[in-house]
C-alpha positions in Angstrom: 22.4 20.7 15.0 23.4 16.9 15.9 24.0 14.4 14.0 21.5 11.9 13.2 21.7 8.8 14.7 21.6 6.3 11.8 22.0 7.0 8.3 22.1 5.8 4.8 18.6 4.2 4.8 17.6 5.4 1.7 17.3 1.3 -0.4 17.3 0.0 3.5 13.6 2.3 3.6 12.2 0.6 0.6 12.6 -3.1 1.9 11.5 -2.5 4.7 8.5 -0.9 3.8 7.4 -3.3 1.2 7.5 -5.9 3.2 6.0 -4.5 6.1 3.0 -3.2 4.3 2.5 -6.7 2.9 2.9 -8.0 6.2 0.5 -5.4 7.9 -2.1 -6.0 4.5 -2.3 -9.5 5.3 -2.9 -9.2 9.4 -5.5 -6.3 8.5 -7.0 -9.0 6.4 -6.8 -11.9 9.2 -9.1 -9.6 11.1 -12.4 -10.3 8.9 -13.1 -6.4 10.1 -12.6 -5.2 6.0 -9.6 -3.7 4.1 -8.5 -0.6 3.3 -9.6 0.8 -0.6 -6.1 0.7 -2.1 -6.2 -3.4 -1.7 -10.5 -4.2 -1.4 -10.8 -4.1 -5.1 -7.9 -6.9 -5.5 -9.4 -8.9 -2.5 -12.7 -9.0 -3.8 -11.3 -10.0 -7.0 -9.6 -12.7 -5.5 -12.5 -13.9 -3.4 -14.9 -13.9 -6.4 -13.0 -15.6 -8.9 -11.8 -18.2 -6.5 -8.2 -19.3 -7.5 -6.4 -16.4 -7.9 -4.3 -15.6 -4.3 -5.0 -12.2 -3.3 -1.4 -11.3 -3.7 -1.3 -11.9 -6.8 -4.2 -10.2 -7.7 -3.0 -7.4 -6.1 0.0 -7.1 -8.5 -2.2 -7.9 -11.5 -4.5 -4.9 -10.6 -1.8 -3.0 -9.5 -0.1 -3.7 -13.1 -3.2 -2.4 -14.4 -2.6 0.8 -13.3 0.8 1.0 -14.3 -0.4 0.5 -18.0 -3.3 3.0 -17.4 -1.0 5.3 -16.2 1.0 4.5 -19.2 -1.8 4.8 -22.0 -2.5 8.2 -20.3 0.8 9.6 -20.6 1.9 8.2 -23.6 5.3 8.4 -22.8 7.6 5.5 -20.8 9.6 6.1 -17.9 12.0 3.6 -15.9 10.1 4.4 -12.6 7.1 1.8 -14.4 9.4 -0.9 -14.2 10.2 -0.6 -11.0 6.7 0.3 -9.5 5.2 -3.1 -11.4 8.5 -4.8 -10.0 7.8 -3.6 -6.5 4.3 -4.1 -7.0 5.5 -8.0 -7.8 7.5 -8.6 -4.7 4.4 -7.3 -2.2 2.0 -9.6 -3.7 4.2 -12.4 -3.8 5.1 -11.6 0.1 1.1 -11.2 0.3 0.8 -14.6 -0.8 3.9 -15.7 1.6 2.3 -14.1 4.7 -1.6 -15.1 4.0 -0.1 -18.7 4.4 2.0 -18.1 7.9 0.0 -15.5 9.4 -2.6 -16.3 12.3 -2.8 -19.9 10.8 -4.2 -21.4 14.3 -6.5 -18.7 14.8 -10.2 -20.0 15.1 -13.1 -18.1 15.9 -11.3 -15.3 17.1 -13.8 -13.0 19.9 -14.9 -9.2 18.6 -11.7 -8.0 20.7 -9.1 -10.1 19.0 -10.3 -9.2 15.9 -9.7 -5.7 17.0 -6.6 -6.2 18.4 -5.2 -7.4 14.9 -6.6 -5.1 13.3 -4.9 -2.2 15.4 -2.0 -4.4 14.4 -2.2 -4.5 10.8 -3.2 -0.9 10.9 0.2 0.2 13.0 2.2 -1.8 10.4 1.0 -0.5 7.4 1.2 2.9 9.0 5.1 2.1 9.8 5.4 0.8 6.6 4.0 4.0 4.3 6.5 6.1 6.3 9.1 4.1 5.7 8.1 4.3 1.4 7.3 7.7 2.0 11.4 8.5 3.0 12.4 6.6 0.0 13.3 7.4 -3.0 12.0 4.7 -5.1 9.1 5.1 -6.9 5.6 4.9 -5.3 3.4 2.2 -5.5 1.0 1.8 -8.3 -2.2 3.5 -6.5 0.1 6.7 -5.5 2.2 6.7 -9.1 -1.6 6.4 -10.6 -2.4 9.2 -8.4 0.6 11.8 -8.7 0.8 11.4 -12.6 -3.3 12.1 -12.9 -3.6 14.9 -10.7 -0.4 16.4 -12.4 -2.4 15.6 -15.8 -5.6 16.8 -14.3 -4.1 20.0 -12.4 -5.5 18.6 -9.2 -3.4 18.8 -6.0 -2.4 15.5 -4.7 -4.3 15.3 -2.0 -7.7 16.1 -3.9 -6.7 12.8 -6.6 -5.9 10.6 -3.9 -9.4 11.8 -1.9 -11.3 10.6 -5.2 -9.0 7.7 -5.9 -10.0 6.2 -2.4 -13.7 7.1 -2.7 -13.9 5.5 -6.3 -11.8 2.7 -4.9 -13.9 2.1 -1.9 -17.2 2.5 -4.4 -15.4 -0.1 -6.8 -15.3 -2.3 -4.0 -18.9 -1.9 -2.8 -20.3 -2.0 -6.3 -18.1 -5.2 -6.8 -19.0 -7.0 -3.5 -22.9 -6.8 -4.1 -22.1 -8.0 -7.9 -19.9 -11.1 -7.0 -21.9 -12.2 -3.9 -25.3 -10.1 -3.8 -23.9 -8.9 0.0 -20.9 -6.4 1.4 -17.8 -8.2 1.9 -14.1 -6.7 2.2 -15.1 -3.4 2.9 -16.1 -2.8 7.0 -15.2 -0.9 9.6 -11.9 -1.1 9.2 -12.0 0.5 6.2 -13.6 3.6 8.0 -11.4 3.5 11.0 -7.8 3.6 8.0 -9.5 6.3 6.3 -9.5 8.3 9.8 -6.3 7.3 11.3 -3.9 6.5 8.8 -3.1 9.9 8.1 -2.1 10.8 11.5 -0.6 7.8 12.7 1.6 8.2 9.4 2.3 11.3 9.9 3.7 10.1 13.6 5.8 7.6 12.5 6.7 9.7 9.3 8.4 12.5 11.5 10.0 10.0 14.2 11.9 8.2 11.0 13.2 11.8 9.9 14.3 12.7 13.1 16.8 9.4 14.0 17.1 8.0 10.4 19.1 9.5 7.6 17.6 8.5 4.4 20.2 9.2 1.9 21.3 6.7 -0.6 23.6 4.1 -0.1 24.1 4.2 -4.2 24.0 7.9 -5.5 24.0 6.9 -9.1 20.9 5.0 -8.5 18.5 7.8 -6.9 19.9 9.8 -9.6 18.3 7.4 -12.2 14.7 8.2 -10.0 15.7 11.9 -10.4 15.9 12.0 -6.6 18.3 14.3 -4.4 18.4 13.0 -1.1 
């Protein structure tokens, strides 16, 4: 068996991936064609209460979780921290990219709006695989969802099927609340729920075969209880 072609990606994956999700949230968004249910509760949030970025309300309801996770566990670990730190630095990029993002763009037709939203969809794809490889803790949706199912006895895949439906309902429920109509959530959020997995999946098995995704710092995947 070969060598692979780059290594030592294991912090590199993290960066990148932060900031490409934020980056990929925030074209998703520019396409007015709805948002996926892990950020259309903070969105409509934001819309509703008017001066609150969506960034940041994304790390404040992202935060939330953390402490829910916490209150349900009753026990602190280090990877909180880090998941609300994390969860920091993609809103604040959020905020960064809402501002420099498809700025000029005015009445965009059906098929631009399309086009970014295949866009925003392929970087937050790229981006998941790239968080997926590392070993930093997840984000707050996953952590939420890994540390209930485990508390639950549900498989990971069956809490993160009713996070996102209870997300996306959260959304809806919210929406018709705030502004007596359905805003954030669209097709969009219909055509993530149906291709992120495999376009993930794509990207997720491409990285593993060229990248090497061992730590540059041992020491500090060992504080994550990670063997890479």
């Amino acid at each position: 068996m070969g060598k692979k072609k780059f290594g030592r990606w294991g912090e590199l994956s993290f960066a990148l991936g932060t900031v490409l999700l934020a980056l990929g949230t925030v074209v998703q968004a520019k396409s007015n064609l709805g948002m996926s249910t892990v950020v259309a509760p903070a969105y409509v949030l934001s819309e509703a209460v008017g001066f609150i970025p969506p960034g940041t309300m994304c790390y404040i309801c992202q935060g939330f979780l953390v402490l829910v996770t916490f209150a349900l566990l009753r026990r602190f670990k280090l990877e909180f921290i880090v998941t609300f730190a994390s969860a920091v630095i993609f809103g604040l990029l959020v905020n960064l990219f809402t501002d420099i993002c498809f700025t000029n763009l005015v009445d965009p037709t059906l098929l631009e709006r399309f086009g970014i939203l295949a866009l925003g969809t392929v970087l937050n794809c790229v981006a998941i695989a790239f968080l997926f490889n590392s070993y930093f803790p997840p984000q707050a949706p996953e952590l939420f969802v890994k540390e209930v199912s485990t508390l639950l006895g549900w498989s990971k895949y069956k809490g993160k099927y009713v996070y996102d439906v209870c997300s996306c309902l959260l959304s809806v429920i919210m929406s018709f609340v705030f502004f007596h109509e359905l805003r954030i959530i669209g097709p969009a959020t219909v055509i993530c729920a149906v291709v992120n997995g495999p376009i993930i999946g794509f990207f997720g098995r491409a990285m593993e075969k060229y990248l090497d995704f061992s730590p540059v710092f041992p020491k500090m995947a060992g504080l994550f209880e990670v063997k890479k």
